[in-house]
Gaussian input, Z-matrix of N, CA and C with variables (Angstrom, degrees):
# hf/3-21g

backbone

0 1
 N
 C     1     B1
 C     2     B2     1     A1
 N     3     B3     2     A2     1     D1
 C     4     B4     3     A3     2     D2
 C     5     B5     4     A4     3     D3
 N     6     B6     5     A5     4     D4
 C     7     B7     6     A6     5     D5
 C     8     B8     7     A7     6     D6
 N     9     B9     8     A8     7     D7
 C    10    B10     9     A9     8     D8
 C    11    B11    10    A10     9     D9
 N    12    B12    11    A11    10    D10
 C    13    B13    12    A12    11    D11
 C    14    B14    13    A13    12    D12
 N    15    B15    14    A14    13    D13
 C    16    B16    15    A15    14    D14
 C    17    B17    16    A16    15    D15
 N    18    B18    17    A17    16    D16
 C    19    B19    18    A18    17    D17
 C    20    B20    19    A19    18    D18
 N    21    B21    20    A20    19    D19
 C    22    B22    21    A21    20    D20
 C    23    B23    22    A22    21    D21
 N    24    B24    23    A23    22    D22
 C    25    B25    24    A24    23    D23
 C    26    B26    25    A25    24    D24
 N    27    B27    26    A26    25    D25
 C    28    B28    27    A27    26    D26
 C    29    B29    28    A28    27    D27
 N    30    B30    29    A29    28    D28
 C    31    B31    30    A30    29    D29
 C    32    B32    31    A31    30    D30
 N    33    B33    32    A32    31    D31
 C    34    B34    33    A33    32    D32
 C    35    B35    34    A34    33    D33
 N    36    B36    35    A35    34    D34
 C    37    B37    36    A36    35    D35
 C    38    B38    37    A37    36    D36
 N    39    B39    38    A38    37    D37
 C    40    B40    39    A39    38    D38
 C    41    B41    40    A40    39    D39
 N    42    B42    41    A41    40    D40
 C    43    B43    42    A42    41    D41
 C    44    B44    43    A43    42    D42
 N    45    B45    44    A44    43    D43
 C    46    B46    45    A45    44    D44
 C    47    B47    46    A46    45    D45
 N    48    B48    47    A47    46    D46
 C    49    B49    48    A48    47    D47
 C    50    B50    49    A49    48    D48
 N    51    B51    50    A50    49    D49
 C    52    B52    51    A51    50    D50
 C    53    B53    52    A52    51    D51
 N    54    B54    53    A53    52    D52
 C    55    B55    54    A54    53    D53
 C    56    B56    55    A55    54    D54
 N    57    B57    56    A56    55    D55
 C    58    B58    57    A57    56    D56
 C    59    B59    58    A58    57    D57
 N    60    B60    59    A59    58    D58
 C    61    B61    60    A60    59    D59
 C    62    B62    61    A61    60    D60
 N    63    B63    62    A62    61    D61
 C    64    B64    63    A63    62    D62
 C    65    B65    64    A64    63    D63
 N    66    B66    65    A65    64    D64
 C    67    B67    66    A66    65    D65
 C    68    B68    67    A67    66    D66
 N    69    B69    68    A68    67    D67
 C    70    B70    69    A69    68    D68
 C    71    B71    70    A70    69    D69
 N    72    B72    71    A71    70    D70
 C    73    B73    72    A72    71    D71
 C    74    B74    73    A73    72    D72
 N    75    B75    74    A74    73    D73
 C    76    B76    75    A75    74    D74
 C    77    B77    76    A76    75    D75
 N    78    B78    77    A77    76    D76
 C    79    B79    78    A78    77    D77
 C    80    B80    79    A79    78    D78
 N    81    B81    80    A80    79    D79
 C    82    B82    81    A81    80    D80
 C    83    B83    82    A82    81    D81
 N    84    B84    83    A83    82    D82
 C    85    B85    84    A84    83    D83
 C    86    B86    85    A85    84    D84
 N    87    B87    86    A86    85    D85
 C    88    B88    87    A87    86    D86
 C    89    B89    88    A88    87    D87
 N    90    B90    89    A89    88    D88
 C    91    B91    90    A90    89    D89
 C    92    B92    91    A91    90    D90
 N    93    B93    92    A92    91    D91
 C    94    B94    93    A93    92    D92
 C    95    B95    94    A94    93    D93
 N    96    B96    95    A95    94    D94
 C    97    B97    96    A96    95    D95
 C    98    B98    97    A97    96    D96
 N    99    B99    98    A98    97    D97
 C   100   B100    99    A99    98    D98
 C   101   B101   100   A100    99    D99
 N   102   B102   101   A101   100   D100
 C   103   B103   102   A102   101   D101
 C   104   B104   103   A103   102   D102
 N   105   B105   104   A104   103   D103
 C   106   B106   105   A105   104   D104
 C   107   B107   106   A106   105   D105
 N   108   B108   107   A107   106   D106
 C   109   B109   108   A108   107   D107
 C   110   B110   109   A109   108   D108
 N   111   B111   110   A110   109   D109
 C   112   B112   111   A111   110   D110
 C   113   B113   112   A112   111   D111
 N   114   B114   113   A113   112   D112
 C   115   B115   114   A114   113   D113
 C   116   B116   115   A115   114   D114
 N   117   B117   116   A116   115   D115
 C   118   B118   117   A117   116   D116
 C   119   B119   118   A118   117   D117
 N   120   B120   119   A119   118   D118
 C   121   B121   120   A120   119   D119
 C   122   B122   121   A121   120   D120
 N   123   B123   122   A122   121   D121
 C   124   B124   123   A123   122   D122
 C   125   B125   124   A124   123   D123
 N   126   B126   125   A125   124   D124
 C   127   B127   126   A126   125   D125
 C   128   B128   127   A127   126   D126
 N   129   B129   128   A128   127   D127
 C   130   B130   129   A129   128   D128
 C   131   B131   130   A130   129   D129
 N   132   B132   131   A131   130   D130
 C   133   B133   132   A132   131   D131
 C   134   B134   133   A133   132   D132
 N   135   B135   134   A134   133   D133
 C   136   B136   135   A135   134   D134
 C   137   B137   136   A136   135   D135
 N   138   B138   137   A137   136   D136
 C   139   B139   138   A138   137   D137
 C   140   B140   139   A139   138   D138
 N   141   B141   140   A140   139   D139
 C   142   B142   141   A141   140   D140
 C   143   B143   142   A142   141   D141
 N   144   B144   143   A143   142   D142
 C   145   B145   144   A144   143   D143
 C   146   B146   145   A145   144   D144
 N   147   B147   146   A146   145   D145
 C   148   B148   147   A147   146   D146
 C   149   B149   148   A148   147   D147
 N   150   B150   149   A149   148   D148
 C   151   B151   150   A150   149   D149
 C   152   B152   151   A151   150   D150
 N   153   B153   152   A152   151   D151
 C   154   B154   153   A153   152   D152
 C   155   B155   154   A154   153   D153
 N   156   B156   155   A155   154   D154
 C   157   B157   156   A156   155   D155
 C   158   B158   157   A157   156   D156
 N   159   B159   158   A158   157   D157
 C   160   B160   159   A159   158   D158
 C   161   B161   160   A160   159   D159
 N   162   B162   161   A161   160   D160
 C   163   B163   162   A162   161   D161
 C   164   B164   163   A163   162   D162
 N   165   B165   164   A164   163   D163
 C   166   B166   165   A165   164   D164
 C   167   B167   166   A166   165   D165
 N   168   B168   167   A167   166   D166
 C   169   B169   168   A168   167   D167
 C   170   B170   169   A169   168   D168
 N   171   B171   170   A170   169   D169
 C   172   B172   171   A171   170   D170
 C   173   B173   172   A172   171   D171
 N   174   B174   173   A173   172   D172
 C   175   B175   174   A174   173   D173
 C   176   B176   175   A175   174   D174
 N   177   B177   176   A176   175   D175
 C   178   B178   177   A177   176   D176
 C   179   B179   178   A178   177   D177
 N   180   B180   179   A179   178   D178
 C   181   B181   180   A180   179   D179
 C   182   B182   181   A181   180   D180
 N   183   B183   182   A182   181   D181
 C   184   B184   183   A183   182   D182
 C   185   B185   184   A184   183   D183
 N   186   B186   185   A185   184   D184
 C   187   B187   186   A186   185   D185
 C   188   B188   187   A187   186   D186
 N   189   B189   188   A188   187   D187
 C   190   B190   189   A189   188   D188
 C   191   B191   190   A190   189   D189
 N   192   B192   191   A191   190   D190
 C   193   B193   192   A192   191   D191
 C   194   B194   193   A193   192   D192
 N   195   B195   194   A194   193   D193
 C   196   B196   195   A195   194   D194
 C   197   B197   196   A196   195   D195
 N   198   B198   197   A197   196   D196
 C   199   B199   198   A198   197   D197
 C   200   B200   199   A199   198   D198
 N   201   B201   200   A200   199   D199
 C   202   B202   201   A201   200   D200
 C   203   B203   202   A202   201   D201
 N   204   B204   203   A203   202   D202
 C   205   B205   204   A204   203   D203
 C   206   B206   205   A205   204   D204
 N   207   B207   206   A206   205   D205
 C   208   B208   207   A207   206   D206
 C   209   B209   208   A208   207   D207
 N   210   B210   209   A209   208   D208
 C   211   B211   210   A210   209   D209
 C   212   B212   211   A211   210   D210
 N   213   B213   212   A212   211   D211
 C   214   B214   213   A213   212   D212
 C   215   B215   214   A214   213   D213
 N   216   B216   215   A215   214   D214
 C   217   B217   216   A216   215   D215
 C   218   B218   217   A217   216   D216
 N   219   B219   218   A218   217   D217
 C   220   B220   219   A219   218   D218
 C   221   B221   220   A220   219   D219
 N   222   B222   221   A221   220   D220
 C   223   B223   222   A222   221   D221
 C   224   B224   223   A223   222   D222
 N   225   B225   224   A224   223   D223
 C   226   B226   225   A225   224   D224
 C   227   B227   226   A226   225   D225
 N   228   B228   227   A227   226   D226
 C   229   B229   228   A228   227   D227
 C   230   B230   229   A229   228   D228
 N   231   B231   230   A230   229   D229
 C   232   B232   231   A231   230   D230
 C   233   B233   232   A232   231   D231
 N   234   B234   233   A233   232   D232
 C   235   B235   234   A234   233   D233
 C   236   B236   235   A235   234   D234
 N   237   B237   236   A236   235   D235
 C   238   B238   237   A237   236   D236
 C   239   B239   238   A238   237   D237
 N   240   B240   239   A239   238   D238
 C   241   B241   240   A240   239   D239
 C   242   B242   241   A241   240   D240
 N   243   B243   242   A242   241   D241
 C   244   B244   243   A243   242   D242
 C   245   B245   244   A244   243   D243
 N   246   B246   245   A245   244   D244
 C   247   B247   246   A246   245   D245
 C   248   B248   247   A247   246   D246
 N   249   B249   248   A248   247   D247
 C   250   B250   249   A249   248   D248
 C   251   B251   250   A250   249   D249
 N   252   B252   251   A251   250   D250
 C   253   B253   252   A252   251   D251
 C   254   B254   253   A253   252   D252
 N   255   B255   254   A254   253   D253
 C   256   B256   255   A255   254   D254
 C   257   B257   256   A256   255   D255
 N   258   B258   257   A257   256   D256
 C   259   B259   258   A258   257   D257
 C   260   B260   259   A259   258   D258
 N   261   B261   260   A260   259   D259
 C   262   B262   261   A261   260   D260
 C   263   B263   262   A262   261   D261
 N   264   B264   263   A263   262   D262
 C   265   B265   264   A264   263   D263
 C   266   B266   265   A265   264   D264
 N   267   B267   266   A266   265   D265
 C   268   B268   267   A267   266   D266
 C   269   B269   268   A268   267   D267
 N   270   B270   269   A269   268   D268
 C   271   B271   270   A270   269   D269
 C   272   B272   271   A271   270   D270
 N   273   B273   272   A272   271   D271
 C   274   B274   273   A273   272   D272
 C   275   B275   274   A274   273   D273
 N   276   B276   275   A275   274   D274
 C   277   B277   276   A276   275   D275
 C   278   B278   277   A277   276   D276
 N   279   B279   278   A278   277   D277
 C   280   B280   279   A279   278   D278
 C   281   B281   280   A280   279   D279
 N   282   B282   281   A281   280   D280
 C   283   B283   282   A282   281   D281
 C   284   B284   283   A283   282   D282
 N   285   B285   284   A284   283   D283
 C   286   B286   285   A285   284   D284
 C   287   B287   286   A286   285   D285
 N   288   B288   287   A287   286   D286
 C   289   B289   288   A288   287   D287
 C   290   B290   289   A289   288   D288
 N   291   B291   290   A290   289   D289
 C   292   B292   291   A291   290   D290
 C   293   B293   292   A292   291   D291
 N   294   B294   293   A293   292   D292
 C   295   B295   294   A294   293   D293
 C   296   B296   295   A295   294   D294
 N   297   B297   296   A296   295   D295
 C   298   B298   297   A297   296   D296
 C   299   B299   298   A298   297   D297
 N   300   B300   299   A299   298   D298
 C   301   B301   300   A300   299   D299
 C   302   B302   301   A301   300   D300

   B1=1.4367
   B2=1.5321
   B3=1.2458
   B4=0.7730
   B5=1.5638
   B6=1.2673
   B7=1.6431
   B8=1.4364
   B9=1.8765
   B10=1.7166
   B11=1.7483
   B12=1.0142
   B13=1.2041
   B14=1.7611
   B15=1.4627
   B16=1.5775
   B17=1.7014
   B18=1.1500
   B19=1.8393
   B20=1.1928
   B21=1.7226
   B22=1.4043
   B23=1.5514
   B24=1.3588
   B25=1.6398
   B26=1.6890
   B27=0.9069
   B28=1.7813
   B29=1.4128
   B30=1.3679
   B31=1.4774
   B32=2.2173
   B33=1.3711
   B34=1.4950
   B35=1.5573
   B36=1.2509
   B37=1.0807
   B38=1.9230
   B39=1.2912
   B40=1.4875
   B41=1.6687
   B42=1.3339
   B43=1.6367
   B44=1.3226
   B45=1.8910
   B46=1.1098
   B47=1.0738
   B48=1.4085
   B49=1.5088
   B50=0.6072
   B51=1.8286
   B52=1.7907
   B53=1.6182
   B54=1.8656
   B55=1.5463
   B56=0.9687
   B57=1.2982
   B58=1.4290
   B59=1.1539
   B60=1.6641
   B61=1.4659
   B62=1.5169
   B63=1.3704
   B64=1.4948
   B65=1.5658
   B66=1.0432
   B67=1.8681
   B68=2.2204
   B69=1.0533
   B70=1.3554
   B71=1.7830
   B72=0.4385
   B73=1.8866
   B74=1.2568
   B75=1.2770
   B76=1.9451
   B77=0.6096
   B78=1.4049
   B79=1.6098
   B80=1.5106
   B81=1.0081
   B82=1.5032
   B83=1.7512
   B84=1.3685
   B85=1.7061
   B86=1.6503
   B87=1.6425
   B88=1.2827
   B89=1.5960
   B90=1.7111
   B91=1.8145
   B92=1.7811
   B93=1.5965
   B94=1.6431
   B95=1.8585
   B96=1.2570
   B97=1.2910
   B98=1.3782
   B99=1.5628
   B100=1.4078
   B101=1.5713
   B102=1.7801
   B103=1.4511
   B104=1.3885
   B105=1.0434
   B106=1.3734
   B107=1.7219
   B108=1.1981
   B109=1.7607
   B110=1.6884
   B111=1.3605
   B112=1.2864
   B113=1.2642
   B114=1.6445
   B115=1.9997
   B116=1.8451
   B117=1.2897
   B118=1.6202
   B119=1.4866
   B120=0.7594
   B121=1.5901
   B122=1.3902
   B123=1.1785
   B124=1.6875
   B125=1.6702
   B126=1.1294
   B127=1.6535
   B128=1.8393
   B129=1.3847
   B130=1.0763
   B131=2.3514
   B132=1.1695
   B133=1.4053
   B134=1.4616
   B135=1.3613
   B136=1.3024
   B137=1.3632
   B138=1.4329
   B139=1.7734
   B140=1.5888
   B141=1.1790
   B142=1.6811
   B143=1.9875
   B144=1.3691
   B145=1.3938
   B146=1.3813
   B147=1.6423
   B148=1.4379
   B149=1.2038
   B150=1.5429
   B151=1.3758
   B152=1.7099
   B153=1.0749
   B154=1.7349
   B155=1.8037
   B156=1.5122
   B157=1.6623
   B158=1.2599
   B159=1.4543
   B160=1.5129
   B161=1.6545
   B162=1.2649
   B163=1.6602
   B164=1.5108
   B165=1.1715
   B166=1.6973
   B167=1.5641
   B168=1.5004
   B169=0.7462
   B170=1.9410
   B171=1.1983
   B172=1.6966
   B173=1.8529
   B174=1.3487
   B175=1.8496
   B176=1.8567
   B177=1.3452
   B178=1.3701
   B179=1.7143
   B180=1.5001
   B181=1.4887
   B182=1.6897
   B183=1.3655
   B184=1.4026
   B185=1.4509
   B186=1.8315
   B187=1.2832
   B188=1.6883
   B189=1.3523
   B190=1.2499
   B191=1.3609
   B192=1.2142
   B193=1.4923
   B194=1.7057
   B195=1.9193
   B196=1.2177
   B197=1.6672
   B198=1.1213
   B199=1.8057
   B200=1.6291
   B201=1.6764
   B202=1.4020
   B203=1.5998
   B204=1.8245
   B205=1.3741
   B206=1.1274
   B207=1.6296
   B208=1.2990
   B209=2.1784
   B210=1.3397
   B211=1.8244
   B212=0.9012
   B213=1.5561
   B214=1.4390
   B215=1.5542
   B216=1.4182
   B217=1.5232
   B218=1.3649
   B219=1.5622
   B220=1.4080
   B221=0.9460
   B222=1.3372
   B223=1.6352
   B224=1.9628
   B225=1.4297
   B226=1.2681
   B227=1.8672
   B228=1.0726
   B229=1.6023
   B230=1.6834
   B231=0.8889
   B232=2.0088
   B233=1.3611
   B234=1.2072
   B235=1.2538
   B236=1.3483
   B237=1.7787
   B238=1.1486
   B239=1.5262
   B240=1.2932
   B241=1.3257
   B242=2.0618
   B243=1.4337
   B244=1.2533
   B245=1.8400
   B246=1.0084
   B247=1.5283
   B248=1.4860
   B249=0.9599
   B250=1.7311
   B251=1.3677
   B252=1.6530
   B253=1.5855
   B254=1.4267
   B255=1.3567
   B256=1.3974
   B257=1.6418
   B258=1.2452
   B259=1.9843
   B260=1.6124
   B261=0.9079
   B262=1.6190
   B263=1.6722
   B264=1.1644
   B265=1.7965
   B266=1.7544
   B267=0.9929
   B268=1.5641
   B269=1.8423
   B270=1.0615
   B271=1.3203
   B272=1.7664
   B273=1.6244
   B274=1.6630
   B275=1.0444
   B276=1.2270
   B277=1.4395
   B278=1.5448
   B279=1.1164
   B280=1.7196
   B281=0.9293
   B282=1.3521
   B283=1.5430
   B284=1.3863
   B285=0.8569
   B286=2.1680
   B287=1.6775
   B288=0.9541
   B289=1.7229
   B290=1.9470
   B291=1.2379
   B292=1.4211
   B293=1.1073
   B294=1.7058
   B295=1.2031
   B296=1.3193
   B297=1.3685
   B298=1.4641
   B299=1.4157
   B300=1.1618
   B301=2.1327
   B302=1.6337
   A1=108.31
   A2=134.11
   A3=159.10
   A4=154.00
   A5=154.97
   A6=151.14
   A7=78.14
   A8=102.98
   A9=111.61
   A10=103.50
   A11=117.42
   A12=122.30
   A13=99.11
   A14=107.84
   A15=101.15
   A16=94.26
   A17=89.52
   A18=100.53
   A19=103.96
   A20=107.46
   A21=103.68
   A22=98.87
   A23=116.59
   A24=124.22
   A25=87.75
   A26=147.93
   A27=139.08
   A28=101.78
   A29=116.34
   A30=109.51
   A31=77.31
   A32=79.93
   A33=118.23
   A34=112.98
   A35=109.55
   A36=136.39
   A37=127.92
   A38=125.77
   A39=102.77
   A40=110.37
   A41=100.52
   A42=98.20
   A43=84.46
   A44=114.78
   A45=153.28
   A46=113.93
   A47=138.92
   A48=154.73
   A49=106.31
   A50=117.22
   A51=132.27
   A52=86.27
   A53=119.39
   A54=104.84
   A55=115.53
   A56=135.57
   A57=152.80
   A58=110.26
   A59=116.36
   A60=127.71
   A61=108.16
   A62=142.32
   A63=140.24
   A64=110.01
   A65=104.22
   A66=112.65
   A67=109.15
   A68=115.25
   A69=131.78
   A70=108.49
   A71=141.11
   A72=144.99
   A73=110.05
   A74=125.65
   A75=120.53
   A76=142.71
   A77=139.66
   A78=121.77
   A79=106.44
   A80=117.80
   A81=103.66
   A82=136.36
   A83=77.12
   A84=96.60
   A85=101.30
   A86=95.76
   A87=129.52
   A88=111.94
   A89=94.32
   A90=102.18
   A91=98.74
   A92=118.45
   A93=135.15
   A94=101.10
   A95=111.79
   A96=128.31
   A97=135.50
   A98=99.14
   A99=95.45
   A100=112.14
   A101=120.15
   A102=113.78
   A103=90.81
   A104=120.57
   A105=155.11
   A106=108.83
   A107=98.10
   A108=92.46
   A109=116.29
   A110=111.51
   A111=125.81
   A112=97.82
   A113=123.09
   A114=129.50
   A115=103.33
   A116=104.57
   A117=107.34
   A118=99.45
   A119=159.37
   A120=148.49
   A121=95.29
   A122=140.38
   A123=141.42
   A124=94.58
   A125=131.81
   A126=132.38
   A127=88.62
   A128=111.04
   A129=100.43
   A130=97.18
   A131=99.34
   A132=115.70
   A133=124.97
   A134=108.91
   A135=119.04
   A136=130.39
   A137=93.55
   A138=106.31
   A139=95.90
   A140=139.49
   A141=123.43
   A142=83.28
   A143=109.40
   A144=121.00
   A145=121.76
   A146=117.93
   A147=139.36
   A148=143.07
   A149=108.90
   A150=123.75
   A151=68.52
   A152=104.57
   A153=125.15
   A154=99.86
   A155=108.91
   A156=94.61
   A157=108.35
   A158=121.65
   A159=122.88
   A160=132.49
   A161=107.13
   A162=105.34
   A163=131.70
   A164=129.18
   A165=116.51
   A166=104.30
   A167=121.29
   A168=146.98
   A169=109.48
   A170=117.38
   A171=110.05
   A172=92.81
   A173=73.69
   A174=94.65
   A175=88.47
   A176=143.05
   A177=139.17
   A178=94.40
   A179=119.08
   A180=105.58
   A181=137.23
   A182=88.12
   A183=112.33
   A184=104.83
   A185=106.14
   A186=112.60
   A187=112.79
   A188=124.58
   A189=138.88
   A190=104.33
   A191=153.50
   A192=174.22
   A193=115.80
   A194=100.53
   A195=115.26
   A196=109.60
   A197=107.01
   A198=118.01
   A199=93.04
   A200=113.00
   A201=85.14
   A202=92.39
   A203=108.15
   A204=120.34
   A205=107.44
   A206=130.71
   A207=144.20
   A208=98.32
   A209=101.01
   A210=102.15
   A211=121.22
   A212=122.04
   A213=107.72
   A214=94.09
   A215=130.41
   A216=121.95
   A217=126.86
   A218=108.59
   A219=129.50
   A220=88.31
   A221=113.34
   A222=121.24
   A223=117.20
   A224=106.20
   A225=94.67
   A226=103.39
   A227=124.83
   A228=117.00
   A229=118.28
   A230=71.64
   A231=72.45
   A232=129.04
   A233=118.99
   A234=148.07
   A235=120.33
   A236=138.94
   A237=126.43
   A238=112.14
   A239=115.71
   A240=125.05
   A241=104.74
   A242=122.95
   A243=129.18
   A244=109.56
   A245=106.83
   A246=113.06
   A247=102.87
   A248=133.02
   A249=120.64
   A250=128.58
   A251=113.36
   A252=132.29
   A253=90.64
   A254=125.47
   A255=114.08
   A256=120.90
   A257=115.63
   A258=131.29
   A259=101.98
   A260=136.39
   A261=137.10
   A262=99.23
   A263=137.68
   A264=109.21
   A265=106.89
   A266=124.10
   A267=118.84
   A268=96.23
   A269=108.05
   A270=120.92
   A271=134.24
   A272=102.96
   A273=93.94
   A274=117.81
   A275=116.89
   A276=129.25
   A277=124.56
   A278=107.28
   A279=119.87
   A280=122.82
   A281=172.25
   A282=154.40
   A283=95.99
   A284=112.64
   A285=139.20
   A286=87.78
   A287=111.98
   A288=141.45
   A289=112.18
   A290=94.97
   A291=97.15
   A292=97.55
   A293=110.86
   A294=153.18
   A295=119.56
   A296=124.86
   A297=115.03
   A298=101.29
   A299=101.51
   A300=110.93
   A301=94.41
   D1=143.80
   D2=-163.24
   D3=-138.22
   D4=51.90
   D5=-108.59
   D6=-93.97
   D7=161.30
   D8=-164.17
   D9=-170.41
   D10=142.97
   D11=173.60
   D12=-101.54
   D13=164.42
   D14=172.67
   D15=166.87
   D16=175.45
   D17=-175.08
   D18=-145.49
   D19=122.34
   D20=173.38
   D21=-127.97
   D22=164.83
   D23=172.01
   D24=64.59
   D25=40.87
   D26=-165.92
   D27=24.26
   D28=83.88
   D29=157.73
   D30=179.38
   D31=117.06
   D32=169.14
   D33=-76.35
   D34=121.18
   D35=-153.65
   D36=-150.70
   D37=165.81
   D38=158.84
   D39=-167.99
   D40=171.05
   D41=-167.15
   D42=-169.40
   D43=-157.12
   D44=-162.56
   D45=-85.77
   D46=155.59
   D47=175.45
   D48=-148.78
   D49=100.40
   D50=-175.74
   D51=-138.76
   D52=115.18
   D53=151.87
   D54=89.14
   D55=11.56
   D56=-141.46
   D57=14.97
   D58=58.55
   D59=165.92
   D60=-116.69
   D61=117.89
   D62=161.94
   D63=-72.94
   D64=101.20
   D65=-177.86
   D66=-94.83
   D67=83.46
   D68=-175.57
   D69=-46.70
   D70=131.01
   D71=148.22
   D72=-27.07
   D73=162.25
   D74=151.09
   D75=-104.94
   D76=169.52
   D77=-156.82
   D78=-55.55
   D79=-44.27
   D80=179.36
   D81=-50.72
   D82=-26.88
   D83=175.06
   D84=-53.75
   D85=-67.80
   D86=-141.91
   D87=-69.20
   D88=-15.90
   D89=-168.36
   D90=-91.35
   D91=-10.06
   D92=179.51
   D93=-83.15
   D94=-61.10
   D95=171.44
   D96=-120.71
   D97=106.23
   D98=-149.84
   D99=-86.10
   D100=-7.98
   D101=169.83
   D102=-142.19
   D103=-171.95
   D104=-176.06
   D105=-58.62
   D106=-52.39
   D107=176.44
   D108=-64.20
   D109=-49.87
   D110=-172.38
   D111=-52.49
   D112=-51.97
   D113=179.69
   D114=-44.59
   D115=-36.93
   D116=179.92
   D117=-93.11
   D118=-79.21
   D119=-157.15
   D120=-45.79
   D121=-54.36
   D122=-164.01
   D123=-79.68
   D124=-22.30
   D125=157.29
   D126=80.28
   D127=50.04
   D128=-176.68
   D129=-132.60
   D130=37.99
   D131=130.84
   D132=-8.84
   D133=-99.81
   D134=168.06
   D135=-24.85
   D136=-50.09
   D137=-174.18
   D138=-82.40
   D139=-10.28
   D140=-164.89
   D141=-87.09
   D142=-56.05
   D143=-165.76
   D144=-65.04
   D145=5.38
   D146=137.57
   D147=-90.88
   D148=-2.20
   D149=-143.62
   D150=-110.84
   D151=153.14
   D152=-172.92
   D153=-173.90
   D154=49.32
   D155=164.57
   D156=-114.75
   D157=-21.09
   D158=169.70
   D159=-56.39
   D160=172.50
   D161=167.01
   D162=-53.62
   D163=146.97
   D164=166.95
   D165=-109.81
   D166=146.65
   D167=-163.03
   D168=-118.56
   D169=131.03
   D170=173.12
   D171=-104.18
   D172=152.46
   D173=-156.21
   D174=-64.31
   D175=-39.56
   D176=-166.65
   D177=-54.41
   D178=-42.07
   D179=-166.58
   D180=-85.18
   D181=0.89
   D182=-175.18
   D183=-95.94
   D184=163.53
   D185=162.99
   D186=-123.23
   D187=119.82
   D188=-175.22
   D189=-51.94
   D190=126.52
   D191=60.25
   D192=-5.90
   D193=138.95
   D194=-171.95
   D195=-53.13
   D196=128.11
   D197=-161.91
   D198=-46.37
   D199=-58.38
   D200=-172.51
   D201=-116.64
   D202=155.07
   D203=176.10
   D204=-80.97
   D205=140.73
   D206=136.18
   D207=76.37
   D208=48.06
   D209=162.33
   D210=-31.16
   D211=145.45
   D212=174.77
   D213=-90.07
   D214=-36.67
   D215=153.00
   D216=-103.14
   D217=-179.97
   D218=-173.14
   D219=-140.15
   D220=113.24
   D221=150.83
   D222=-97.66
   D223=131.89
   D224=176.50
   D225=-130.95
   D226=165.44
   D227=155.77
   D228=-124.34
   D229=125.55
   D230=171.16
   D231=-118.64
   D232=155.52
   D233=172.41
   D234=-84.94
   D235=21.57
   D236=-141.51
   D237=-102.26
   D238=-5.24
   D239=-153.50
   D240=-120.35
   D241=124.85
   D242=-163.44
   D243=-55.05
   D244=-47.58
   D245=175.75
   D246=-74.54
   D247=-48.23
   D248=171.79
   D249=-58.67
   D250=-17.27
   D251=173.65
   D252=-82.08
   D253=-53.01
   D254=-165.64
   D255=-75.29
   D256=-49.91
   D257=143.51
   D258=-23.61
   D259=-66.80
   D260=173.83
   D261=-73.78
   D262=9.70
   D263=153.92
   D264=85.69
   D265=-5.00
   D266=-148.08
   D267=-109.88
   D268=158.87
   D269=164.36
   D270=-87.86
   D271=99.77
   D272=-175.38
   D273=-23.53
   D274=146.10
   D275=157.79
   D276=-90.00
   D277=122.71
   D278=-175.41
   D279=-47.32
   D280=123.02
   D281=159.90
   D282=-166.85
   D283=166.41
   D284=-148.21
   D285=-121.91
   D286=138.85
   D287=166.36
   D288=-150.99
   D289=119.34
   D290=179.14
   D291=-64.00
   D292=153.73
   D293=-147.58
   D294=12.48
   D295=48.31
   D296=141.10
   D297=-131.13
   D298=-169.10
   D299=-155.85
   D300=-107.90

């Protein structure tokens, strides 16, 4: 099981991923929390992953969307710097950038 953002029929939406079935909330859910972040800030989890009054969706007809909309952060880590690749143990990674060697 799985929580998921995605858009099907053009109208963005989100629910469950059990089986390669997308099982949606119902309007009632959906008119309390209207995406995926808001279901986590209200810590109401539990209740989306019981809630079975909405549509189901088969995973071929949908389009997958960033799990949560509009973060208030981005966390990323990088590796970008030669002494920090080497301090971490790891092997540069190859790739071409014009004008350096």
């Amino acid at each position: 099981m799985r929580l998921t953002s995605f858009e099907a029929g053009g109208r963005k939406t989100y629910g469950v991923l059990e089986d390669n079935v997308l099982r949606e909330p119902g309007n009632a859910f959906r008119s309390r929390y209207t995406d995926l972040r808001a279901v986590i800030a209200g810590d109401a989890v539990a209740e989306l992953l019981e809630n079975d009054d909405g549509e189901s969706h088969a995973v071929a007809n949908i389009e997958f969307l960033p799990l949560i909309p509009h973060p208030d952060k981005i966390l990323c880590v990088g590796v970008n710097y030669r002494s920090h690749i080497e301090e971490m143990g790891r092997v540069r990674a190859l790739f071409w950038q014009p004008g350096r060697p």
